[in-house]
N, C-alpha and C positions, 0 to 999 in steps of 0.2 A: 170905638176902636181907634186906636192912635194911626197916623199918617205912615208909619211903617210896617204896623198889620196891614194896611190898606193894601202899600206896595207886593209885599210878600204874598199876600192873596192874587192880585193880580200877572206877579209873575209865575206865579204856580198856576194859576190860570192858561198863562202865553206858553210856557211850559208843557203844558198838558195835552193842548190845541197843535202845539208842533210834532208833538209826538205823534201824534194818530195823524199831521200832514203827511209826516212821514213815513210812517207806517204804510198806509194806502198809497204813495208813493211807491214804494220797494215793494210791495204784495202784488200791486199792477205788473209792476216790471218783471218782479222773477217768482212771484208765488208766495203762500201761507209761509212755506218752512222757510222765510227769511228771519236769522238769528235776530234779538234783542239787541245784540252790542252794535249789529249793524245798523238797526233803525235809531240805536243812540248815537254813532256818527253822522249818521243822513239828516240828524234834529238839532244837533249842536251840543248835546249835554250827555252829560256822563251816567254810564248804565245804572249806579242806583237812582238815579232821579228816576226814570222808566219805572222801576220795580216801586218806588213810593208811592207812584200813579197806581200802576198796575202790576199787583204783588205777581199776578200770573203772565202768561203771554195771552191764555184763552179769553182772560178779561178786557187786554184791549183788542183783542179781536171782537168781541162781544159789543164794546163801545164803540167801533166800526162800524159792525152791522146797525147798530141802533141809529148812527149819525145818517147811514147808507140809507135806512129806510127813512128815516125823516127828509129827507131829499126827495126820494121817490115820491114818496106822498104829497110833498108841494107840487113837483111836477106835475102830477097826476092833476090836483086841485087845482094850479093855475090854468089847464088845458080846458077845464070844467068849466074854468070862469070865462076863459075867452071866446068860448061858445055858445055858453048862456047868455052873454052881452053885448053876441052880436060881433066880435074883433075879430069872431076867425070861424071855424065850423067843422061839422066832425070829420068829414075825409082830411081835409088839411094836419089835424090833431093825429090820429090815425096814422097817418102816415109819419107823421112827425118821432111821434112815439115808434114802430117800426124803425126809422132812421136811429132812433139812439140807442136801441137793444142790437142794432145790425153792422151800422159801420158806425159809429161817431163810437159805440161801443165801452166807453169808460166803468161807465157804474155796471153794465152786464159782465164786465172782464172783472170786477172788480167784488160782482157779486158771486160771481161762479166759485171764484178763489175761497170766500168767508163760508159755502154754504155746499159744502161736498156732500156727501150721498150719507156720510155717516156721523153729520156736525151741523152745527144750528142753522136753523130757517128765520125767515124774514117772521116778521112779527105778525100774528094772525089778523090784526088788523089791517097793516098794510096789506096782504095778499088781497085782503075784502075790499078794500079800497079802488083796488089795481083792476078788480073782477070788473067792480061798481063803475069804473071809469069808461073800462071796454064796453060796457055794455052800452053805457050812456052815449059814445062815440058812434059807436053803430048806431045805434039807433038815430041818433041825427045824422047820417050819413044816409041810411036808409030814406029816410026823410024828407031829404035834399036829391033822391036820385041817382045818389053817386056812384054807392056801393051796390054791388051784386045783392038783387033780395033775398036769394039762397043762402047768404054768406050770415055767420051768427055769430057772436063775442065767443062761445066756445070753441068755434073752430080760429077766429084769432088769436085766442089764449094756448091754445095747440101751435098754430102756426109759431109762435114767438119761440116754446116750447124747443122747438124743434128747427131754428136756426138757427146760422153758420155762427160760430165761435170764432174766438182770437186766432186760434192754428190755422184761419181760412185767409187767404192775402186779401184786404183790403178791396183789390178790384174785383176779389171774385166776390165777397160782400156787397158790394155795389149792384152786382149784375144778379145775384140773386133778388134784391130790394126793389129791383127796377121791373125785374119778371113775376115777382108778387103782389106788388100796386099793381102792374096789370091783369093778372088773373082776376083780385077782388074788384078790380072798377066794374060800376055795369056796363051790359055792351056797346051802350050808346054816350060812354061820357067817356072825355078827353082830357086831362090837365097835364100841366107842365111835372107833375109826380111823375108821368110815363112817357121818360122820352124815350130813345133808344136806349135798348142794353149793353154794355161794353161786348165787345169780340168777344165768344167763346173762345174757350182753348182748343187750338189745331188738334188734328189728329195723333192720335198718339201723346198724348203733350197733357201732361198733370197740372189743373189748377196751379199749384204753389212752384211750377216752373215755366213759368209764363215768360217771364220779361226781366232783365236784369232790374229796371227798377220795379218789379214788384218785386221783387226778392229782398229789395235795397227799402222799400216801403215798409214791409213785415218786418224788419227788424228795429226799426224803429222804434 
């Protein structure tokens, strides 16, 4: 191949990578139904380059979700590795994992978007993966003493299930994370996962109307 097929492969490469940056960019921020021509502004190039990539929208949504779960899946696998080698251990993991479906939030805001009630799911491997992980964490948590011995990878696969999303402000994310490490810890173990939990909301007074800057946080 001559020195400007090289080029041109490569930029249709850098090309390609910008698009789905920014894609998942603009999908975090305002959702799936964000138009083509606006993720072709947000990239730098002009909407038929978009469509050359990705004749459809569903397709680079498609090459999102697939990028999304190869992410996942490292996560997952590197949490595996620094347990089995001794760098770290399963509550710390555990907890870690919680932390980034709750408040750090990225990839769960990002995956709720690609993966609605009537449109594609993560790859059956990765969910297997994600199961395999949970289970492995608990069970070296268990292990180690940390965790409640009641407590079982399907009830933390529920538990994830079934917390606070993007429309929840940030501190009330936090105070839910901090009152869930403490439920699952056993009752004789202490770490720095369970310090106090932020203020409840006063009486009368709704989560997402807390505090001007949580207001001024959420929209961020």
């Amino acid at each position: 191949m001559t020195s400007g097929g090289v080029r041109l492969r490569a930029d249709a490469a850098r090309n390609r990578e910008g698009i789905i940056r920014a894609a998942r960019s603009l999908i975090m921020a305002r959702g799936r139904s964000v138009e083509m021509d606006e993720i072709a502004r947000e990239a730098g190039v002009a909407v038929g380059t978009i469509y050359r990539h990705f004749p459809a929208k569903n397709q680079l949504l498609e090459s999102i979700l697939t990028q999304l779960g190869q992410e996942i899946s490292a996560t997952h696998s590197e949490a595996v590795s620094r347990v089995t080698s001794g760098r770290s251990n399963g509550w710390t993991e555990l907890a870690g994992l919680l932390r980034r479906a709750v408040v750090d939030i990225k990839e769960e805001r990002l995956l709720r978007e690609l993966t609605p009630a009537d449109g594609p799911c993560l790859p059956h491997e990765v969910q297997s993966q994600a199961e395999t992980t949970i289970d492995f964490l608990v069970s070296a948590a268990h292990e180690d003493g940390v965790l409640r011995a009641d407590v079982t990878a399907n009830d933390l696969i529920l538990l994830l299930a079934n917390s606070p999303g993007t429309q929840t402000p940030p501190v009330d994310r936090e105070r839910w994370l901090t009152l869930a490490l403490r439920a699952l810890a056993a009752p004789d173990h202490c770490s720095p996962d369970q310090q106090d939990a932020p203020p409840a909301p006063g009486p009368g007074a709704r989560p997402a109307e807390q505090t001007a800057d949580t207001r001024s946080t959420r929209q961020q």
